[in-house]
VOMARKOL-397113 format. One record per residue (C-alpha): residue number from 1; residue in one letter; chain; z, x, y. Coordinates in steps of 0.2 Angstrom, whole numbers. Last residue first. Layout:
VOMARKOL-397113
R  resi  resn  chain  zz  xx  yy
R  NUM  A  A  Z  X  Y .
...
This chain:
VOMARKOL-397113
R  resi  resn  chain  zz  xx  yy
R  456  X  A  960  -495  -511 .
R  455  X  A  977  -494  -514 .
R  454  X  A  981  -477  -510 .
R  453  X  A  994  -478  -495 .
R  452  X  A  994  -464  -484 .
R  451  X  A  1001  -472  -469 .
R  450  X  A  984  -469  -457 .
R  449  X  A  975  -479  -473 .
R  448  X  A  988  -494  -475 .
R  447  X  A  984  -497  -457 .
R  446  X  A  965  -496  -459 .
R  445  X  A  967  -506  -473 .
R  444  X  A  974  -519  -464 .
R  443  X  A  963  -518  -449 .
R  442  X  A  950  -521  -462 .
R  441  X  A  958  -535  -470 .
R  440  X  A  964  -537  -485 .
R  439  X  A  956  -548  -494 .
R  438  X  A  938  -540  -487 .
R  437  X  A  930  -549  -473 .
R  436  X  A  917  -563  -467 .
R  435  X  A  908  -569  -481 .
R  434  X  A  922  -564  -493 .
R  433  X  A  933  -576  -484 .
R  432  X  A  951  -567  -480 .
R  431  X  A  963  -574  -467 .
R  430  X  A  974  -560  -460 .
R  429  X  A  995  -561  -465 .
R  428  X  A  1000  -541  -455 .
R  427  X  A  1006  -531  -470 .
R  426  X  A  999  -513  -463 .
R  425  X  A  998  -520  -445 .
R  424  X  A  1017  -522  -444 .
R  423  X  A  1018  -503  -455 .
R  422  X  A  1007  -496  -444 .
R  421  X  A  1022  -500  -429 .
R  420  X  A  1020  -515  -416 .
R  419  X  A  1025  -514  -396 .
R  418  X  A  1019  -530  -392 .
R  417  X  A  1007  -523  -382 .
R  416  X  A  996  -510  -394 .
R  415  X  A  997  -525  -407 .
R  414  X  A  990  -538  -395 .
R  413  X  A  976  -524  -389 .
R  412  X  A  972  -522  -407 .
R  411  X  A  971  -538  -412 .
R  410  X  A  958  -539  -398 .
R  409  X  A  948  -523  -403 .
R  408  X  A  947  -536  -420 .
R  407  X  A  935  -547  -408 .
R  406  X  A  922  -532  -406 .
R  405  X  A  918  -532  -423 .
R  404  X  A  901  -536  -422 .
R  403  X  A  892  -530  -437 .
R  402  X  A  879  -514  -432 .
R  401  X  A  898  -508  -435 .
R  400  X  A  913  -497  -424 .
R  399  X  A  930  -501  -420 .
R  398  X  A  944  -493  -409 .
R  397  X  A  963  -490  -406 .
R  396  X  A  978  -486  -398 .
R  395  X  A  997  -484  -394 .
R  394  X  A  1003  -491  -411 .
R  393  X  A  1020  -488  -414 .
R  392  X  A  1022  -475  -428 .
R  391  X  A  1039  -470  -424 .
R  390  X  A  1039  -452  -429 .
R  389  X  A  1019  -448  -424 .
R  388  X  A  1017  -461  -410 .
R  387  X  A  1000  -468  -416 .
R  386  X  A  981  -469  -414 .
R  385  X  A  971  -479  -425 .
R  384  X  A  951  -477  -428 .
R  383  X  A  944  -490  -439 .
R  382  X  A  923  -488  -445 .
R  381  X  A  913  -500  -452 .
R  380  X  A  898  -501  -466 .
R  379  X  A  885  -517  -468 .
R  378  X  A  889  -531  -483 .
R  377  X  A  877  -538  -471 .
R  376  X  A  866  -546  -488 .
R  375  X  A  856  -530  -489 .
R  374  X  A  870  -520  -492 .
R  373  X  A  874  -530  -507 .
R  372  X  A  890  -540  -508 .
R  371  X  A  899  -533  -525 .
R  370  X  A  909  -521  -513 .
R  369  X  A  918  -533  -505 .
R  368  X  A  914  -536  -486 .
R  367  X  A  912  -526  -470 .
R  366  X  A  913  -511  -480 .
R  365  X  A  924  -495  -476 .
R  364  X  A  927  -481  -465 .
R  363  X  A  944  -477  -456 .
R  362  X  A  949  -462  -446 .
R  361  X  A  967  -459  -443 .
R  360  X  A  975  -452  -426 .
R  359  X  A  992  -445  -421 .
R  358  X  A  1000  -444  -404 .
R  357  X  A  1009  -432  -392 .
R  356  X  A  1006  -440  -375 .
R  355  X  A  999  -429  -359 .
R  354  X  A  991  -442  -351 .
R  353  X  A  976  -431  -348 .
R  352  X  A  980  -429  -369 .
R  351  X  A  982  -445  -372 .
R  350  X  A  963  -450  -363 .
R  349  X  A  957  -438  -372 .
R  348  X  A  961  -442  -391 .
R  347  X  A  959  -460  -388 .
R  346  X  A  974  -472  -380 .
R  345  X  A  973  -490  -378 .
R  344  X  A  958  -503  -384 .
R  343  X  A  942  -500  -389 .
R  342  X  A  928  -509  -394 .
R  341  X  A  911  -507  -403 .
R  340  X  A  895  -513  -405 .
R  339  X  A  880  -504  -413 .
R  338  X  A  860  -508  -412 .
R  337  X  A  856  -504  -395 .
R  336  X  A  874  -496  -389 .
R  335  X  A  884  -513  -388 .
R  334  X  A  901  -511  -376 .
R  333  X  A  917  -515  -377 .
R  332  X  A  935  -514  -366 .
R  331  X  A  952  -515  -369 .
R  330  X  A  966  -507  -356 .
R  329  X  A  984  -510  -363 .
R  328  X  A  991  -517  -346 .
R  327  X  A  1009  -517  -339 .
R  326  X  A  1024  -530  -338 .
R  325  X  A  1025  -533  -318 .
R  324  X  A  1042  -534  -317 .
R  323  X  A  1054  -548  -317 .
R  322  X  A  1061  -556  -304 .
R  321  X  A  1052  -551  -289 .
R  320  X  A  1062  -547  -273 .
R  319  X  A  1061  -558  -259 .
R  318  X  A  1050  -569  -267 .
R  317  X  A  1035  -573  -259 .
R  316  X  A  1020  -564  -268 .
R  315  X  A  1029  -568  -285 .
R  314  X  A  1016  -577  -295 .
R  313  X  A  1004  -571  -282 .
R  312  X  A  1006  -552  -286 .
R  311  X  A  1006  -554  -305 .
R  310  X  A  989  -565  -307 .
R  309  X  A  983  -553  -296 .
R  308  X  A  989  -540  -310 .
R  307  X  A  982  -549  -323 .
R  306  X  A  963  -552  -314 .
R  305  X  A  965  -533  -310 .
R  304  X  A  967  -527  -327 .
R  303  X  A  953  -538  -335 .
R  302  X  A  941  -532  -323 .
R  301  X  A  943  -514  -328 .
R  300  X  A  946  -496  -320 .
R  299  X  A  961  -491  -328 .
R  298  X  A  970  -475  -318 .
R  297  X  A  984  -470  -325 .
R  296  X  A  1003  -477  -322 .
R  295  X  A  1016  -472  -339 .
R  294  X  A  1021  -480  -352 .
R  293  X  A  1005  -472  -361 .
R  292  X  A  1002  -488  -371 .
R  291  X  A  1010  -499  -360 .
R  290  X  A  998  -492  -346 .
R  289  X  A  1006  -496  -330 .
R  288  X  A  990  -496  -317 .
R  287  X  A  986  -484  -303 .
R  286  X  A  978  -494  -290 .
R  285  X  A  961  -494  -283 .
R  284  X  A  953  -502  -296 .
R  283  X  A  963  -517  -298 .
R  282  X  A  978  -523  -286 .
R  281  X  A  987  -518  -271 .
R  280  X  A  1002  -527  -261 .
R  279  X  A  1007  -526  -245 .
R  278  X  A  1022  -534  -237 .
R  277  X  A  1031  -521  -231 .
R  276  X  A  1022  -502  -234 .
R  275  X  A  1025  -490  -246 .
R  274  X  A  1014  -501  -259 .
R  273  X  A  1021  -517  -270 .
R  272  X  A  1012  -518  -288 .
R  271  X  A  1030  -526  -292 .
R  270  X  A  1033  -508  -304 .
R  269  X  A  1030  -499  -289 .
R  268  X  A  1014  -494  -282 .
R  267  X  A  1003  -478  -278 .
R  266  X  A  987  -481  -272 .
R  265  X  A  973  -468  -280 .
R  264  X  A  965  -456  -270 .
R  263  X  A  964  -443  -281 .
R  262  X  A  980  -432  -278 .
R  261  X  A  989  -448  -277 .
R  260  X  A  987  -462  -262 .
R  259  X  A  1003  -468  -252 .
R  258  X  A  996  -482  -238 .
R  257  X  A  996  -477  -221 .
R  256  X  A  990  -460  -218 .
R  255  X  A  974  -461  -228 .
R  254  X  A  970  -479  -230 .
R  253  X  A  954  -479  -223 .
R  252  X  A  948  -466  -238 .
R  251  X  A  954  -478  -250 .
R  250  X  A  939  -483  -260 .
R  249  X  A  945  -475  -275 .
R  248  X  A  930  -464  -285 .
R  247  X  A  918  -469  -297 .
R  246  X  A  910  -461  -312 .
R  245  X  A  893  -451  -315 .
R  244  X  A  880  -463  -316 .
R  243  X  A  868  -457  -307 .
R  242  X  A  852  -467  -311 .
R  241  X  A  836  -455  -307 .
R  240  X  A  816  -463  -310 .
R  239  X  A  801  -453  -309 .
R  238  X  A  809  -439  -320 .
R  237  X  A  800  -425  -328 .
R  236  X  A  815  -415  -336 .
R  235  X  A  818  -398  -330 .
R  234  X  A  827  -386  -341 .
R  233  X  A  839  -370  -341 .
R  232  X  A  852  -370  -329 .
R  231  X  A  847  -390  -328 .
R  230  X  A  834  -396  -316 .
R  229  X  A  830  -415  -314 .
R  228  X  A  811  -417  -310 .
R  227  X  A  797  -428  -298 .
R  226  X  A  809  -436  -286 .
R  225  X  A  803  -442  -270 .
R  224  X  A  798  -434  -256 .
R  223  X  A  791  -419  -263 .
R  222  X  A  802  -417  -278 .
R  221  X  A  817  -409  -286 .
R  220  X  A  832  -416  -292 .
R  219  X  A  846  -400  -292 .
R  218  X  A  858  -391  -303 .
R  217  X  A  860  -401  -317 .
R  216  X  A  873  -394  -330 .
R  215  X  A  871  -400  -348 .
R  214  X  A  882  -399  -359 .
R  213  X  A  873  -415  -368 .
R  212  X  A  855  -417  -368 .
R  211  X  A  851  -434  -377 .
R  210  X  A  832  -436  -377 .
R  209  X  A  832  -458  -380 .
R  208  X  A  821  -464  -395 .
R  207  X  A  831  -475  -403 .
R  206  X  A  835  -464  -418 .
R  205  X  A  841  -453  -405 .
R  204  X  A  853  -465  -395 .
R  203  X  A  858  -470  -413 .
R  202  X  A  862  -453  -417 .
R  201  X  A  872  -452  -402 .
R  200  X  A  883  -468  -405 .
R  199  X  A  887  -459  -423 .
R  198  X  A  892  -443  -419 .
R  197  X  A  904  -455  -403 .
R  196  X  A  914  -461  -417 .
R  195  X  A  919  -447  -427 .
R  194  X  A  920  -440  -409 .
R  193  X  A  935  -449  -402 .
R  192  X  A  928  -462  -392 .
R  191  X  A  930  -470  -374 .
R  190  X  A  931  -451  -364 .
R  189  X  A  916  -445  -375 .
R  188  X  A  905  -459  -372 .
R  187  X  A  891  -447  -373 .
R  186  X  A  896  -430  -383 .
R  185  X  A  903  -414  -377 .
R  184  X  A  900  -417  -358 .
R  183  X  A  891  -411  -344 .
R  182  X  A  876  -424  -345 .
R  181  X  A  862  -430  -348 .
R  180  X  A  852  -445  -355 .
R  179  X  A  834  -443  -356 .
R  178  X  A  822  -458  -358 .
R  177  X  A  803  -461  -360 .
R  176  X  A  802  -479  -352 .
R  175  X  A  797  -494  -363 .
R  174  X  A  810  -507  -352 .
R  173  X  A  819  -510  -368 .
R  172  X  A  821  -489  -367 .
R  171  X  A  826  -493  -346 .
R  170  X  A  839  -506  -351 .
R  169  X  A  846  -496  -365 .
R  168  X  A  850  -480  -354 .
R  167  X  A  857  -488  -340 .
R  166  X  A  869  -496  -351 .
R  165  X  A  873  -480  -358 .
R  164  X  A  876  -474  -340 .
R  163  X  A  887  -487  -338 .
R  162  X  A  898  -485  -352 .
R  161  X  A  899  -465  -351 .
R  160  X  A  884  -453  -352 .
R  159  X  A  879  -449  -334 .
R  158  X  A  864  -444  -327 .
R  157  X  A  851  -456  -332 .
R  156  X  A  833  -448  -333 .
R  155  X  A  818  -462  -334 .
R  154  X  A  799  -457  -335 .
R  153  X  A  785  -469  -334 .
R  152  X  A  787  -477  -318 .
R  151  X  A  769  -481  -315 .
R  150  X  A  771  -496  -325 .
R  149  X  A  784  -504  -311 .
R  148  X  A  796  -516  -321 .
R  147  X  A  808  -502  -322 .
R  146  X  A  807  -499  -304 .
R  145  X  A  811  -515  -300 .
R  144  X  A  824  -518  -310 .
R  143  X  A  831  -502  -303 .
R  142  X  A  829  -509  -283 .
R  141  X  A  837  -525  -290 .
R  140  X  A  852  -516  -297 .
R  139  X  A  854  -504  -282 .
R  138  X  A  857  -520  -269 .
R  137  X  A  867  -528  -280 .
R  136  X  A  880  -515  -285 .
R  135  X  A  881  -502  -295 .
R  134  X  A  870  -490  -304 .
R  133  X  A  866  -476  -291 .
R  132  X  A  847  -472  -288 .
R  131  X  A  836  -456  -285 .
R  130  X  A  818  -465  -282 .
R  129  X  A  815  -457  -266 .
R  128  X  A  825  -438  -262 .
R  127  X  A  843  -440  -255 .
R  126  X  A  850  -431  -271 .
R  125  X  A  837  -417  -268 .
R  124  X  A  848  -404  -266 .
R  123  X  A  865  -407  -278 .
R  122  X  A  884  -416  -274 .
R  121  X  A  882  -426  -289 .
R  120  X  A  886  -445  -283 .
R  119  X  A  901  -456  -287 .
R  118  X  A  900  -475  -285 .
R  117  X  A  913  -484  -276 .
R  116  X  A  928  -490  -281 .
R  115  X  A  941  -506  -279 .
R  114  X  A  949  -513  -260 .
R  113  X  A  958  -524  -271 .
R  112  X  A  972  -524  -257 .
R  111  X  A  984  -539  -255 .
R  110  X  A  992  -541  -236 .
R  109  X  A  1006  -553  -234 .
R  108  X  A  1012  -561  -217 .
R  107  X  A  996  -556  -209 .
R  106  X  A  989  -553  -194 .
R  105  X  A  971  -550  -188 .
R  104  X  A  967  -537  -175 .
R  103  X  A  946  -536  -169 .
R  102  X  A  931  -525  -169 .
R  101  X  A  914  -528  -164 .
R  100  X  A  900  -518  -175 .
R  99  X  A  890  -534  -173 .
R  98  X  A  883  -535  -191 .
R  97  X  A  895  -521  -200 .
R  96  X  A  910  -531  -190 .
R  95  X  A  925  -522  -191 .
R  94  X  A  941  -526  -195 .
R  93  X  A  958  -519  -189 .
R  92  X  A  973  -526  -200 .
R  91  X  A  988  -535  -192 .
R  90  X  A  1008  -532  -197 .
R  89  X  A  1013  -526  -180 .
R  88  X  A  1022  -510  -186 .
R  87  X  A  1010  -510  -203 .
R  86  X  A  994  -508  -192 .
R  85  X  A  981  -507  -206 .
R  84  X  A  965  -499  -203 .
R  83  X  A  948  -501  -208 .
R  82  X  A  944  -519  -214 .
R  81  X  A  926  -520  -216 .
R  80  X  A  917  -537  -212 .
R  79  X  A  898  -539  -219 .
R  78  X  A  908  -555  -232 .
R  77  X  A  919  -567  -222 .
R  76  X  A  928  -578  -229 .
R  75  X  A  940  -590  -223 .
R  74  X  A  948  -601  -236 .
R  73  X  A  948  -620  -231 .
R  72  X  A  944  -628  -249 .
R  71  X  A  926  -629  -243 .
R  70  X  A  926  -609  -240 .
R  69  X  A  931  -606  -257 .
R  68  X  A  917  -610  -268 .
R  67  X  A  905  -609  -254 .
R  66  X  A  908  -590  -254 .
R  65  X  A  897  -592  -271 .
R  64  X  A  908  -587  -286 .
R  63  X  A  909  -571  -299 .
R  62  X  A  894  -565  -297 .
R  61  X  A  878  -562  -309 .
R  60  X  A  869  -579  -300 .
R  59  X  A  860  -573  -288 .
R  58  X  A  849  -562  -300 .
R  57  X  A  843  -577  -309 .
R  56  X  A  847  -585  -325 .
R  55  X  A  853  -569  -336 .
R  54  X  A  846  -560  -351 .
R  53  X  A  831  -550  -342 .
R  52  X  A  835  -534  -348 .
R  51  X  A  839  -529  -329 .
R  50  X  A  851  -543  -327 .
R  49  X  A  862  -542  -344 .
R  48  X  A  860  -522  -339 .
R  47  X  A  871  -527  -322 .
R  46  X  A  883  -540  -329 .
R  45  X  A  896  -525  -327 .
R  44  X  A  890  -524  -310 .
R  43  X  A  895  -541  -306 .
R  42  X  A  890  -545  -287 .
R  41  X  A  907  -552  -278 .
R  40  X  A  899  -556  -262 .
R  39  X  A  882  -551  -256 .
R  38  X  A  884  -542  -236 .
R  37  X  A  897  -530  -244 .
R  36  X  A  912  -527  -232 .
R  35  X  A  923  -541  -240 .
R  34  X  A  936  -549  -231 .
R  33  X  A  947  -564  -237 .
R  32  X  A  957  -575  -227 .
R  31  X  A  969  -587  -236 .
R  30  X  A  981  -599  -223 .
R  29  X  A  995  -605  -235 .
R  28  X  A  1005  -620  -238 .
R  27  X  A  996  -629  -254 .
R  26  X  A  1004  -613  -265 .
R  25  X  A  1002  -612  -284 .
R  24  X  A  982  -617  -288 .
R  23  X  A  974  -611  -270 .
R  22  X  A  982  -595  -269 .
R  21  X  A  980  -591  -290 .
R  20  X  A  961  -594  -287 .
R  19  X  A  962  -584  -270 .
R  18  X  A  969  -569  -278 .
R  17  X  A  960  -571  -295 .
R  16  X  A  943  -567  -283 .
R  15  X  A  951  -555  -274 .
R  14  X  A  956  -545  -291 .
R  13  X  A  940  -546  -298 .
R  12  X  A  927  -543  -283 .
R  11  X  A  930  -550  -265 .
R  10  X  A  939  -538  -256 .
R  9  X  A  953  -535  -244 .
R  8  X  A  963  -552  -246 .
R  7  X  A  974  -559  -231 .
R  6  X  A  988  -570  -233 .
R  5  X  A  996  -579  -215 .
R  4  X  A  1010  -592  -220 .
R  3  X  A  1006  -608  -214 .
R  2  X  A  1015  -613  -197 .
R  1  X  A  1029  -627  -199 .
């Protein structure tokens, strides 16, 4: 009996769970994966780890050597660009970026983590030298590089969300003069509401970074390679420009064939199947089911894809899955120099794009009891909650400290997915140990805070 035919279209999170979960359930398939990058399965969120210096070798910040796979029979092959889908015949066109030949494949089941690509302002002087993007192999050894070059004295990063900050910290360490810019309120202003993002920016300033927020660049100027970024009102010396100004679907090959929204996104049911018979997407690309929201938005993270490959093989050859894919809550953290937070669900923007009615409650507090002095970690932290008004289920959250707290966005996430109320978390049986927390703990509090309670 001839193996069943499953071709994966990229090699980054959600391929590379594909093939694991391939491999471990099913000893009867033929697994092809293509990948149009000529390095596969680069890490751009290890991407600051490698510019600071912080990771064994360049080559290694990926998620597994083609070798990996390719000795346990999968067919890999990485500078190959699937462009077309032929549904009627069930192959896929792919083209060689080596040879530019071109050749039909078939499948029996087709799974699509084709991800994002890197969005770039559409100003003059965007093609100039020394104007970089911050994603991807290729553009993270050209920016450590740069960084490592003394005559590169000053860095302007364009864009003031989690990659961009990362950008940010990596070139400060790196001893540049740094400017962040960008058209928003406040950085990180789409992760944290601002009670929390007022403190990220005065750590960028105390740091030494220019943050310039509202800004609105209008060209990079230079002869040859860029000399100055040029606001309505400004120009800010710039030997170095990272772009880090978001990411768009890379689903332009699919126009036609698969069903995108407005933006480009794939559009799946609630078994992450698309329009078409036997093709499934997965990860960036993809609208994901936000438990939080109860609705599909789009959640660009690692963690999401790996669940929902996860998903799709577990039921990739029933005729009709059994249960539905269950959702995702969307967690993620970040350190900003000398601060760590994570954050988990809805914030104040992202509900409102959503369009949910919710309610928030700010929290600030001490890591410890109060008779631990300041100068023995007893440092200060901050909760943010937000909740359904009437029912109070928990729909988000984040935490901030120079302490690292980013494990209690966990308990977060677990509370956001099992559908828990302020009053769960209010009474939720913590351990306490004065040298790690308060007796009750501080998502307790935090909890009993949002509910009124005056206990503190």
């Amino acid at each position: 009996m001839a193996k069943s035919k499953v071709i994966i279209v990229g090699a980054s999170h959600g391929g590379h769970q594909a093939i694991l979960e391939l491999l471990q359930r099913n000893s009867d398939v033929d697994i092809t994966l293509f990948e149009a990058g000529d390095f596969v399965s680069f890490m751009s969120c290890g991407m600051q780890l490698y510019l600071e210096n912080s990771v064994t070798n360049v080559n290694d910040v990926r998620n597994f050597k083609p070798e990996q796979f390719t000795k346990k029979g999968v067919h890999l092959l990485n500078n190959h660009e699937v462009t077309h889908i032929n549904a009627d015949k069930k192959t896929v066109t792919v083209k060689s970026n080596q040879s530019g030949d071109t050749e039909e494949v078939g499948y029996d089941k087709l799974i699509l983590s084709s991800g994002v690509v890197p969005k770039e302002l559409p100003i003059p002087g965007k093609k100039l030298k020394n104007v970089y993007l911050m994603r991807g192999y290729d553009w993270a050894t050209s920016i450590k590089q740069k960084l490592e070059d003394k005559k590169v004295k000053n860095v302007t990063v364009v864009g003031a969300g989690y990659i961009g900050l990362e950008a940010v910290e990596a070139s400060r360490k790196a001893g540049k003069n740094v400017t962040l810019l960008d058209v928003i309120d406040h950085p990180l202003g789409a992760y944290l509401d601002p009670e929390m993002t007022s403190i990220i920016e005065k750590e960028l300033n105390d740091k030494g970074v220019k943050v310039v927020m509202n800004a609105h660049i209008q060209e990079f100027a230079g002869v040859g390679k860029v000399e100055t970024v040029k606001t309505e009102d400004k120009e800010y010396p710039s030997d170095l420009v990272i772009q880090a100004v978001g990411v768009q679907p890379n689903t332009q090959w699919l126009n036609g064939t698969i069903e995108l929204d407005g933006h480009g996104f794939i559009k799946t049911d609630e078994y992450l199947r698309t329009n078409l018979p036997d093709v499934y997407a997965i990860g960036d690309a993809t609208l994901a089911y936000s438990v939080a929201a109860g609705k599909h938005l789009p959640i660009a993270l690692a963690t999401v894809a790996r669940r929902e490959a996860r998903y799709v093989v577990q039921h990739l050859f029933e005729k009709k899955p059994e249960v539905p894919f269950k959702g995702i809550v969307g967690s993620s953290a970040l350190s900003v120099f000398d601060y760590h937070f994570a954050t988990s669900g809805l914030n104040e923007t992202t509900a409102k794009r959503a369009g949910i009615s919710i309610k928030t409650s700010f929290y600030q507090d001490t890591l410890r009891p109060q008779y631990v002095p300041a100068d023995k970690g007893n440092v200060s932290v901050f909760v943010k909650l937000a909740y359904e008004p009437n029912s109070h289920r928990i729909v988000g959250g984040a935490v901030l400290s120079t302490y690292d707290l980013t494990a209690q966005g966990n308990v977060i996430a677990l509370a956001i997915q099992h559908k828990l109320r302020l009053e769960d978390l209010a009474e939720a049986d913590f351990f306490f140990q004065p040298g790690f927390d308060r007796q009750w703990s501080l998502l307790n509090l935090a909890a009993q805070h949002a509910l009124g309670d005056n206990l503190f």
